[in-house]
N, C-alpha and C positions, 0 to 999 in steps of 0.2 A: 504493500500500500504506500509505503515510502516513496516508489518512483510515479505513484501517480500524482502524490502530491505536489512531487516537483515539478510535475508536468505541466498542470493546474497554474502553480506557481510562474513559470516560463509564460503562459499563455498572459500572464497577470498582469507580469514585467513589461511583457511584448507591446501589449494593450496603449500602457502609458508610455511607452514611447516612443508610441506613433508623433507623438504632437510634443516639441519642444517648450514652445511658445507658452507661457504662464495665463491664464484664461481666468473662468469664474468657477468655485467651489462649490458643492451645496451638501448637505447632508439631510438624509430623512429616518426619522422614528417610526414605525408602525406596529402595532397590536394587532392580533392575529386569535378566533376563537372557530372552529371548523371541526368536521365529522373526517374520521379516515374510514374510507372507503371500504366496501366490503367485496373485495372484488376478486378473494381465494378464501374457500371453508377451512385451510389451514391457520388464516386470522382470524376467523369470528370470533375464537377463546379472547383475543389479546385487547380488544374492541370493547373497554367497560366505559369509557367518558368519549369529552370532547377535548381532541386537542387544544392547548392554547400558546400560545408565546410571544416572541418580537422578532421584526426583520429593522435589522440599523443598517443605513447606506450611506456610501459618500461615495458621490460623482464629482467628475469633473466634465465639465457643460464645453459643447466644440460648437464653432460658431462660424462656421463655414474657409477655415484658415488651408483647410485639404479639401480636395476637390469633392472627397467621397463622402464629407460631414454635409454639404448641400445635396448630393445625391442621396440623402437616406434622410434629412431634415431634420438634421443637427441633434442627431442623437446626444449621449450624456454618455461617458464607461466607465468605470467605479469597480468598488469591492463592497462585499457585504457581509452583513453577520445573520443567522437566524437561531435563535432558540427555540427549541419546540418542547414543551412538556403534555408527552402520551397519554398522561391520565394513569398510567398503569406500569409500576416499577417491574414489571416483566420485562416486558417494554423495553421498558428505558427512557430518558429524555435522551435525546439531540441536540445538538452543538453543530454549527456550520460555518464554513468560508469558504464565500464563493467571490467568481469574476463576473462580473452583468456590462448587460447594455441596457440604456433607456432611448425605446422609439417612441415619437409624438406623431399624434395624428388630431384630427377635429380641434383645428390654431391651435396646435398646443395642449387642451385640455384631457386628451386621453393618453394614456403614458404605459404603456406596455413593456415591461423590465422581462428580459430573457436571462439565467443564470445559471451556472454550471459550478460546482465547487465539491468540494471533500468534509465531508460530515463525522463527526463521534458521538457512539452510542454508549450513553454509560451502564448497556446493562445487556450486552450478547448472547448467542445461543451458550451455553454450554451444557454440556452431558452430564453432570452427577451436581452442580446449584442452580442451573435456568434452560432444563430442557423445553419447555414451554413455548421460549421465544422463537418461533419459526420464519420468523419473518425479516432477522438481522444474524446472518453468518459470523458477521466481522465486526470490531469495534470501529476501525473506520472503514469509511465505505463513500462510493459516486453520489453525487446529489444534483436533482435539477431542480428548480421552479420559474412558473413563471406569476408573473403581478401585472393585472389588470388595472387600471386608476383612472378616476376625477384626479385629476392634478391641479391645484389653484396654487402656485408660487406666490410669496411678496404681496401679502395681506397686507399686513402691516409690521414695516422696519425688517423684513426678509423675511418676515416669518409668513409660512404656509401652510395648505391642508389636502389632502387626498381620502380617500376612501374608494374600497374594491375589493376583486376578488385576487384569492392566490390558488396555483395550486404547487402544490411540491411531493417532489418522486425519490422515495432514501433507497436503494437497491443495493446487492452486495456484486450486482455483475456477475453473479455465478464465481466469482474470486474464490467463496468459500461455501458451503452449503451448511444448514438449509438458506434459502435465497427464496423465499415468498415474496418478500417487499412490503413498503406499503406506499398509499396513494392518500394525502391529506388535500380538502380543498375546504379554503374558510375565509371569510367575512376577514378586510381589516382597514381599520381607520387609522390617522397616523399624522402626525405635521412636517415639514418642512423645512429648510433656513438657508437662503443662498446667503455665502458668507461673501463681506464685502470684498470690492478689489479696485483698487485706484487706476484699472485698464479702464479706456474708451468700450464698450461695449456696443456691437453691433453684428448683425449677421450678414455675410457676404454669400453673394449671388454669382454665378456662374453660370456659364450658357452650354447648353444643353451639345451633347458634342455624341456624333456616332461611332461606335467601334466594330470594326472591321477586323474580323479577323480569321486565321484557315483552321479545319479540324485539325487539335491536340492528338498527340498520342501520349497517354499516361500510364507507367507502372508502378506499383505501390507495394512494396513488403509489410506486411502487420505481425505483430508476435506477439504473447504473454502467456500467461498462465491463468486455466481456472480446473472448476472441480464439476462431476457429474453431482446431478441432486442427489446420491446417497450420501448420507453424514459420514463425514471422517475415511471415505474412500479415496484420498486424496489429492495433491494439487499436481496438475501435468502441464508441460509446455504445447502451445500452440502455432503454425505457420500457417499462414493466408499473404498469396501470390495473386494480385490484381493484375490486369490488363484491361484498362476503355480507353476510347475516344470521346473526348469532348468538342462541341461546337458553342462555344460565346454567341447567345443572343444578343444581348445589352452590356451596358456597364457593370450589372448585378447579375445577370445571371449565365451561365452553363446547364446546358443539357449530356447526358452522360449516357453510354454506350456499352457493358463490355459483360466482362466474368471474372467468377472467382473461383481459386481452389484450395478449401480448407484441409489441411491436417491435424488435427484436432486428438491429442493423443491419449485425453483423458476416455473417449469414446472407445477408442478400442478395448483397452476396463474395461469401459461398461458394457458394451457386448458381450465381453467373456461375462462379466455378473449376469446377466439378463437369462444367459443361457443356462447357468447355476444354480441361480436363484429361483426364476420361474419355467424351471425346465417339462413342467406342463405346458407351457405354453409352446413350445419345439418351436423354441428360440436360433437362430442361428448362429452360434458360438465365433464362425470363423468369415461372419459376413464383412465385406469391405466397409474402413471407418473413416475412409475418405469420402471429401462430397465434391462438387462441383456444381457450382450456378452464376446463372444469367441475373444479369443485371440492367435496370433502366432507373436514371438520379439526376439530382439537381445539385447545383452547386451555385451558392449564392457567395458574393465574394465583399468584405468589408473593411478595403484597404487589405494590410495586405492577411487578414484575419480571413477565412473561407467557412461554412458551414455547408458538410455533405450530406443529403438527405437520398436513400438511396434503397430500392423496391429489387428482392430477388427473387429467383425459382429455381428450387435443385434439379437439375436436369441428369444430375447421377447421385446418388442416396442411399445407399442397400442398408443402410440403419434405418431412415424410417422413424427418427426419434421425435423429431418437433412437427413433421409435416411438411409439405411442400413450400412454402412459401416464408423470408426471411427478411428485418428490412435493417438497415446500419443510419447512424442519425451521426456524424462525429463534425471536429474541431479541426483544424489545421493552421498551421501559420505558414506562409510562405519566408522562407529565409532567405533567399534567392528569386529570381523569377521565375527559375524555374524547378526550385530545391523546396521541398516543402515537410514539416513532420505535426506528427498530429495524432489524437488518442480517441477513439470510435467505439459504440455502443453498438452489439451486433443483437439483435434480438429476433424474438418469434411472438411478432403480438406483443402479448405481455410479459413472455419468458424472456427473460435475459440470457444469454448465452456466453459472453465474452465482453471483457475489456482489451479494447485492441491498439498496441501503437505502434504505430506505422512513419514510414520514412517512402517519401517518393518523391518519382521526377517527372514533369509534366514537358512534353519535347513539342 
C-alpha cells in the first residue's frame, strides 16, 4: 500500500505544478450525514447507523493563466481530508487524503469536486478479533468521491456557503480479501473562505483553437499484486500488456481502440482451489488463467493530467470467473509527450479486481 500512496502523492505534487504563478487560495468545511448503501448481503451485518463526518478542502483557484484552465472553466485543484465515522466499531471509522479537482458549471454556482486519495481504517478484517468486517481487507486502502454543490463564495468578507450531495467508494482493490467495499452517499452543508491575495484578479479568455491530429499508436505495461476472494489465500503478482490506437477528437478528448492480455497469477490458485474445493462441481483444475480482451475508451486529457475511462470483453476466458465483460477507470500523468505513468482501477461492475500501475508510450 506504501507505493500507492506514493503514487497518489506524485499525482498531488504533479497537480501543483502545473501553475507556477501564485493565484487565489480558498479552503472549504463540510458536514456530511448519509446511508451506506446496501448493495452486497455480505454488509447488511455491518449496516447498524448513519454514517456521519467532515470533508476539509483547500484549493487553489486557476484563472485562465494555461490555456486548458479556460478550456474546462477555470477549474480549482487542491487536497483534501474526509472523516467518516460508520456508526459501527466493526467497521471502523475512516480517515482520508485525497487529490480533487473543482469543475463549475450554471456561472459558477454548481461545483462538482472529483477525488481520488488513500484512506485508513481503524478497525480491518481480521480472523480471530474482527472476523465480521467483510467489507475492509486492509487498513489502508483506494478511495474515490465525488461532491455535488450550490457553491455561493464571498458572502461576506470571503466567507461562503454550499450545500449537496457526496458520494464516496473505500475499496481494498482486491489488494487483500475479503474486498466487499462499501458505497456511502449523504447530504452535506459546509462554508467556504477564499483567502485574501494582493494579485489583480481576473479571468482570461482564449480563443477557441482546432486540433489536428493522426491516429496514436499506444503501448502500456501495468503490474501489481492482488489476492482471489478467499481469505488468506494469498497475494500474487500481476502483468497486463496493452496495445490501442487512439484518435484526438478535440482538445479534451480521445477515443480508444485496442486489447488487452492479462496474467493474472493469483487465478491460476484459484482454479486449482475451485477444482479442490468444489470438486462436485467438475471444476477444471488445469483450465487456462490467462485472459484476453477487447477494448473501446475514452480519454479525456487535463493538461498534462489524462483520465482513462475504458469498456472490455474477454474474447478468450476459460476461467469464466467475473463474466464476460470488464471496465478500467484510471489516472495518468504525462511526463513526457509522449512518456506517461499512471495507476488504474480494473473492475467487473462492482467487483474490483486489480490495482494496476502502468508505464507507457503513446507514439
Amino acid at each position: 500500500m506504501r507505493l500507492l500512496t506514493y503514487i497518489l502523492l506524485f499525482f498531488s505534487v504533479a497537480i501543483f505544478a502545473q501553475e507556477k504563478e501564485m493565484k487565489q487560495y480558498s479552503v472549504d468545511v463540510n458536514y456530511f450525514y448519509g446511508s451506506i448503501l446496501p448493495h452486497h448481503t455480505n454488509i447488511l451485518h455491518l449496516i447498524k447507523g448513519h454514517p456521519e463526518g467532515a470533508i476539509i478542502g483547500f484549493n487553489r483557484k486557476t484563472f485562465g493563466s494555461k490555456k486548458w484552465e479556460a478550456w474546462y472553466n477555470y477549474p480549482d485543484y487542491g487536497l483534501s481530508f474526509q472523516y467518516q465515522n460508520n456508526k459501527n466499531p466493526e467497521l471502523g471509522d475512516l480517515y482520508g487524503l485525497y487529490a480533487h479537482y473543482n469543475f463549475y458549471f450554471l456561472n459558477r454556482r454548481l461545483q462538482l469536486r472529483v477525488a481520488q486519495g488513500v484512506t485508513y481504517n481503524t478497525n480491518p478484517y481480521d480472523r480471530e478479533t474482527n472476523y465480521r468486517n467483510l467489507a475492509y481487507g486492509a487498513r489502508y486502502m483506494p478511495s474515490t468521491y465525488f461532491m455535488l454543490n450550490y457553491h455561493k463564495p464571498n458572502i461576506w468578507k470571503g466567507f461562503g456557503v454550499q450545500t449537496g450531495i457526496n458520494f464516496v467508494h473505500h475499496s481494498n482493490a482486491n489488494l487483500k480479501a475479503p474486498n466487499t467495499s462499501t458505497n456511502t452517499i449523504a447530504f452535506n452543508i459546509g462554508v467556504n473562505y477564499d483567502i485574501e491575495t494582493n494579485d489583480s484578479l481576473h479571468y482570461i479568455t482564449h480563443p477557441k483553437e482546432k486540433l489536428t491530429e493522426p491516429i496514436r499508436y499506444n503501448l502500456v505495461f501495468r503490474s501489481g499484486v492482488n489476492e482471489s476472494d478467499v481469505v488468506n489465500s494469498g497475494q500474487y503478482p500481476f502483468y497486463v500488456a496493452s496495445a490501442y490506437v487512439d484518435k484526438r477528437i478535440n482538445r479534451k478528448s480521445a477515443i480508444q481502440l485496442g486489447t488487452d492480455v492479462f496474467w493474472m497469477m493469483y487465478m491460476k490458485e484459484f482454479i486449482r482451489y475451485q477444482s479442490i474445493a468444489y470438486f462436485e462441481n467438475n471444476y477444471d483444475g488445469t483450465a487456462d488463467y490467462r485472459r484476453i480482451g477487447v477494448f473501446a475508451g475514452h480519454e479525456l486529457f487535463i493538461n498534462k493530467l489524462a483520465i482513462d475511462t475504458q469498456m472490455g470483453y474477454y474474447v478468450y476466458d476459460p476461467s469464466d470467473k467475473f463474466g464476460a465483460l470488464y471496465q478500467r477507470l484510471g489516472a495518468k500523468y504525462y511526463i513526457t509527450k509522449n512518456v506517461s505513468a499512471g495507476v488504474s482501477l480494473k473492475t467487473h461492475v462492482s467487483r474490483a479486481e486489480a490495482i494496476e500501475f502502468g508505464l507507457g508510450v503513446r507514439l
